[in-house]
C-alpha positions in Angstrom: 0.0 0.0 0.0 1.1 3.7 -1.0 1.6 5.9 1.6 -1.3 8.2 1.8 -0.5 12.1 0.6 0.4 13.7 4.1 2.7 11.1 4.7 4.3 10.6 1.8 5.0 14.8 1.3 6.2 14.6 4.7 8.6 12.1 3.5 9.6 13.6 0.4 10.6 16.7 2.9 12.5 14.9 5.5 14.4 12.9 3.1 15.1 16.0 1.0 17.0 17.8 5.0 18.7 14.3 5.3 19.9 14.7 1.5 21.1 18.2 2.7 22.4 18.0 5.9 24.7 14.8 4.2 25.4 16.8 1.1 24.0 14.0 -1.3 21.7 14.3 -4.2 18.3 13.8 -3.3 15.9 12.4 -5.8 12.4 11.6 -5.4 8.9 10.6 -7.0 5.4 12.5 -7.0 3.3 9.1 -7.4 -0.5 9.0 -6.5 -2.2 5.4 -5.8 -5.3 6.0 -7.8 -6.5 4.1 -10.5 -7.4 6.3 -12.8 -7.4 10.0 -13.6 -9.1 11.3 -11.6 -9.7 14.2 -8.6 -7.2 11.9 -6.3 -4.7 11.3 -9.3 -4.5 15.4 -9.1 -4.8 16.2 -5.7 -2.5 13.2 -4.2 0.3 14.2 -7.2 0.3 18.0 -6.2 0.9 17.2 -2.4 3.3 14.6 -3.6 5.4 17.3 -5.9 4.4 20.2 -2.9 6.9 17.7 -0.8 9.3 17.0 -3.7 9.9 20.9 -4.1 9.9 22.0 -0.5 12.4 18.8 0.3 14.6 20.7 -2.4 14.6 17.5 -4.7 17.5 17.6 -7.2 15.6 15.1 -9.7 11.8 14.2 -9.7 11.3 10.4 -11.2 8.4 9.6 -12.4 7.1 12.4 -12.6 4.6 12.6 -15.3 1.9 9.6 -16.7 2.0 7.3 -13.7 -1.2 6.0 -11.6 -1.4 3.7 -9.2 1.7 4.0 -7.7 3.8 3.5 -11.2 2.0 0.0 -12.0 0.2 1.6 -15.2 0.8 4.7 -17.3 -2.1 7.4 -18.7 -1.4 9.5 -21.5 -3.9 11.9 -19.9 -2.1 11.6 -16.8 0.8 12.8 -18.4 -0.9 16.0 -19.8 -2.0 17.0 -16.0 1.2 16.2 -14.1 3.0 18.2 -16.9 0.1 21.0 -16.5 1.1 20.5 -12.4 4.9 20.6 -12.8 4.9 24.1 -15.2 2.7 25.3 -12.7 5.3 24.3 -10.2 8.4 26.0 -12.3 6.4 28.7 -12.8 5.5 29.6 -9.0 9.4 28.8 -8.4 10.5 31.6 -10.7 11.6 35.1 -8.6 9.5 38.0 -8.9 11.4 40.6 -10.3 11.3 43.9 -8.1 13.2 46.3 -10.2 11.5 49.5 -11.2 10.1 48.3 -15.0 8.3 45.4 -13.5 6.8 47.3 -10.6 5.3 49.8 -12.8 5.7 53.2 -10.9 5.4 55.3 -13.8 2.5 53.5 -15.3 0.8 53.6 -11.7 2.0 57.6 -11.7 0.9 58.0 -15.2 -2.7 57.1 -14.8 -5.4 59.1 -13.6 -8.1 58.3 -10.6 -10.6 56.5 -11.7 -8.6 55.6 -15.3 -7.5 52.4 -16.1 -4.5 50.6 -17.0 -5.8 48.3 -20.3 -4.4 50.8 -23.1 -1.2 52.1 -21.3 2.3 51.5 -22.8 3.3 49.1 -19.7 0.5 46.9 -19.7 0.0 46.8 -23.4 4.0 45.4 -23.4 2.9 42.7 -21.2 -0.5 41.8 -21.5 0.4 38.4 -23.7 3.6 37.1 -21.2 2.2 38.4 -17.8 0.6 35.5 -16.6 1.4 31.8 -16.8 -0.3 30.5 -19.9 -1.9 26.5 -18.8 -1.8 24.0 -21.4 -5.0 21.7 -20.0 -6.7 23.8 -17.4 -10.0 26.1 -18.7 -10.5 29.5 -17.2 -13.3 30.5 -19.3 -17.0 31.4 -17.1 -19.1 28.6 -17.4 -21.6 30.0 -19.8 -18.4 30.1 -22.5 -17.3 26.7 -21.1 -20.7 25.4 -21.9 -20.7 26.9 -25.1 -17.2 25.4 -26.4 -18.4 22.0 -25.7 -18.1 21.5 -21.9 -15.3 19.6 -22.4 -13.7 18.8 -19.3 -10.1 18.6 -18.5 -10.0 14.5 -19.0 -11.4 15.4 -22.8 -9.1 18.5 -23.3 -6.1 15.6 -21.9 -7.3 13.3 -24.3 -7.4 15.8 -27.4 -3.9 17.2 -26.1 -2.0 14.2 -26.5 -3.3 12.8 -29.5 -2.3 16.4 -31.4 0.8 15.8 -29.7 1.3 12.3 -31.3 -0.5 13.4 -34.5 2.2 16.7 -35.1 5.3 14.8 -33.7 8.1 14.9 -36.1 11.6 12.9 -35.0 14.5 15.2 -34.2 17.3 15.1 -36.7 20.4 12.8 -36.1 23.4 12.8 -38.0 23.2 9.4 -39.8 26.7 8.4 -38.1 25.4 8.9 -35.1 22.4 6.5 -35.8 24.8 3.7 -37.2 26.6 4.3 -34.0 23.9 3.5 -31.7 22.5 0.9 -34.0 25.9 -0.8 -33.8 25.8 -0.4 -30.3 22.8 -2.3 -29.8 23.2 -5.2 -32.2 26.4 -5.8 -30.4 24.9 -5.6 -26.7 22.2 -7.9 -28.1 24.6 -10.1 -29.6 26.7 -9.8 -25.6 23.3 -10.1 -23.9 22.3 -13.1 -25.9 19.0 -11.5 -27.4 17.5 -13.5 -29.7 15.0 -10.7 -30.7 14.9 -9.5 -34.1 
């Protein structure tokens, strides 16, 4: 049995002071025990990789497509945990406090009772501001309702397979391939791998 969510981000914590205070690598794991993907795929995950950040983890296995405590894989569930960790990078980034980003002089610049939506600063920003999710649906419900009331299992499903359908192989020198292909055949050969 999987440790339950408290106990298990408590772990990832505690391991991750040990890993300091003996000036190791710490690596760690933000598996959930559910079965499918569901509310407690999400919610045991984010407490999971909540305990895997605060422990300071240098390398977080695992971490996107398992269930059930890494016996099977979802490609959905790999949409959502990589929808959790950007939303983890992007809480981890520093705020910038320098005198652009603060916006004095747009803040000065604006009248009471005006608004900032056509001024220079926020017109320069309006696109980057804010993290941009790649499954999750802010829209009001009536809009929601309107696009299809799709929810986010649907919108993971329809990620991944325009994913798969627009995937193109990266580019490898051709000796580079014959290298590795060598490389295998032999090991196989070593290994005694009969498999074509």
């Amino acid at each position: 049995m999987q440790q339950s969510p408290p106990e298990n981000t408590k772990a990832n914590i505690i391991a991750g002071q040990l890993a300091r205070r003996y000036g190791i690598p710490y690596r760690t794991s933000n598996a959930n025990a559910s079965n499918v993907v569901d509310l407690q795929a999400t919610y045991e995950t984010m407490m999971a990789t909540w305990g895997a950040v605060l422990g300071g983890a240098n390398l977080i296995y695992h971490a996107a497509g398992w269930l059930e405590g890494g016996l099977t894989a979802s490609y959905e569930k790999f949409v959502l945990d990589v929808e959790i960790i950007q939303n983890m990078q992007e809480f981890l980034k520093p705020i910038k406090f320098d005198d652009d980003e603060l916006g004095l002089e747009a803040i000065k610049a604006v009248p009471t009772g005006g608004h900032f939506f056509g001024s220079d600063h926020t017109m320069a920003r309006y696109e980057t501001a804010f993290y941009r999710p790649i499954l999750s649906d802010w829209q009001n419900y009536e809009a929601w309702e309107a696009a299809g009331a799709r929810d986010a299992l649907k919108r993971a499903t329809s990620i991944w397979k325009k994913a798969l359908e627009e995937y193109e192989q990266p580019a490898m020198d051709p000796a580079v391939r014959e290298a590795l292909d060598a490389y295998v055949a032999r090991r196989k050969e070593e290994i005694g791998n009969d498999d074509p």
